[in-house]
N, C-alpha and C positions, 0 to 999 in steps of 0.2 A: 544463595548457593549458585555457584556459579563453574564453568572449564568441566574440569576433568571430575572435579564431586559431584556436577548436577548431573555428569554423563552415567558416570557410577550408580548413581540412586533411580536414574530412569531406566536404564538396564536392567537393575538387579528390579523394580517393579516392573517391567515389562517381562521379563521373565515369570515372576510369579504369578503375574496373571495371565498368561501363558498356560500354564502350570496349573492353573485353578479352575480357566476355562476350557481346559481338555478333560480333565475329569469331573466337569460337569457334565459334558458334553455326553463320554462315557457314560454316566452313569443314567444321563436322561435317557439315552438310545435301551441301553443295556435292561435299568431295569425302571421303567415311568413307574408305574401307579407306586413301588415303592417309596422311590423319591417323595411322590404326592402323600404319602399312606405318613410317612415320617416327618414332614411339614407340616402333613396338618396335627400331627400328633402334638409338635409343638406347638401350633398355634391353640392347641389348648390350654397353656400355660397362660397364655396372655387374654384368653375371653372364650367367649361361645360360639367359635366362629361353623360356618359348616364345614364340612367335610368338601375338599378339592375330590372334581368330579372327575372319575378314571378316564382312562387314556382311552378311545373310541378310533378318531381319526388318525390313522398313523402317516397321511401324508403331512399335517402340521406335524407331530414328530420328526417325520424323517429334516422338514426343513427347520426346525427346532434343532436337529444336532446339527445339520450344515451351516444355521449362521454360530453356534458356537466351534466349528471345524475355522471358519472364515476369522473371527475374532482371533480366535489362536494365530491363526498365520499373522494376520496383521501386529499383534503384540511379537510375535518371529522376527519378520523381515525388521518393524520399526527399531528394535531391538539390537539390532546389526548393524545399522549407522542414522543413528537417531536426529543425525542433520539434514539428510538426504532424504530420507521418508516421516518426517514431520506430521506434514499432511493428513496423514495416515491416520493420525490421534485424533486427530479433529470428526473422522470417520468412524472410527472407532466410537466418541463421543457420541454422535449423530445416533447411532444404533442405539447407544445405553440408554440416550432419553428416548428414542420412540417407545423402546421397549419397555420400559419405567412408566411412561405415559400410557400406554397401552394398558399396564398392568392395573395405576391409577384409575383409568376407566371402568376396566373390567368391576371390578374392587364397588366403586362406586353406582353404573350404573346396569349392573349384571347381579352378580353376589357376590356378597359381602364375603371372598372366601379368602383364609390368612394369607394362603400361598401369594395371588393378586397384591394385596397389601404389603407382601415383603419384598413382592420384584419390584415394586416400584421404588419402596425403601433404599435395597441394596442397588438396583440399576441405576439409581441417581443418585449415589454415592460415586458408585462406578465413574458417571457421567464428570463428578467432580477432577477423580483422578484423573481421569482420560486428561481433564482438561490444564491440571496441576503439571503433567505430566510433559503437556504440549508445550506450557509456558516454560518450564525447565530445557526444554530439552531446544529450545532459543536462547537457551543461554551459552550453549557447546558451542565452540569455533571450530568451522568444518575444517576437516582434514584436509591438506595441502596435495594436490597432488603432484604424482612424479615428474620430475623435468626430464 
């Protein structure tokens, strides 16, 4: 894939996860132990995991919805000329594996709790896209500017 379809398909993804990380963001601010109370609800589906432990400190909160405010913007600006702010993705990447890793950690050497296990799951998927996304969006020939 390559020009104007690989610019197409990394727009229309950069947008929905735009879109996906704002009303995550949302809903972490809005309503946590929810979020958590419904997560781990499903991770009952899948074993005996324990119960994700309620929301206490709301300064990890508060910076919990700021890097998904930040993520948003960065899927925004990359979004709007995806030759120009490249870079961006690779950053964006950066974050999904820390946080993937992080979660990995927790998971393993904290409790075994499902929430942990699924950020690390979906954030290094995430980390895939970001990176899917960065290699496509090298295929776009930047816009000419005006003489």
């Amino acid at each position: 894939m390559t020009g104007e379809r690989a610019e197409r398909f990394v727009v229309f993804n950069l947008r929905l996860l735009a879109a996906s990380f704002a009303v995550t963001g949302i809903l972490f601010i809005a309503a946590p132990d929810g979020v958590l109370d419904v997560i781990s609800d499903v991770g009952e589906w899948f074993g005996d995991f324990p119960r994700a432990p309620e929301t206490t400190e709301q300064l990890w909160l508060a910076l919990g919805f700021a890097y998904m405010v930040v993520i948003t913007g960065i899927c925004l600006v990359v979004q709007a000329d995806v030759v120009r702010y490249r870079p961006l993705l690779l950053v964006l990447a950066a974050g999904k594996a820390a946080s993937s890793l992080a979660g990995l950690g927790f998971f393993v050497f904290d409790q075994d709790v499902f929430i942990y296990l699924l950020n690390f799951i979906v954030d290094g998927f995430l980390v895939g896209v970001a990176l899917l996304l960065w290699s496509l969006s090298g295929r776009v020939a930047p816009v000419a500017a005006p003489t």
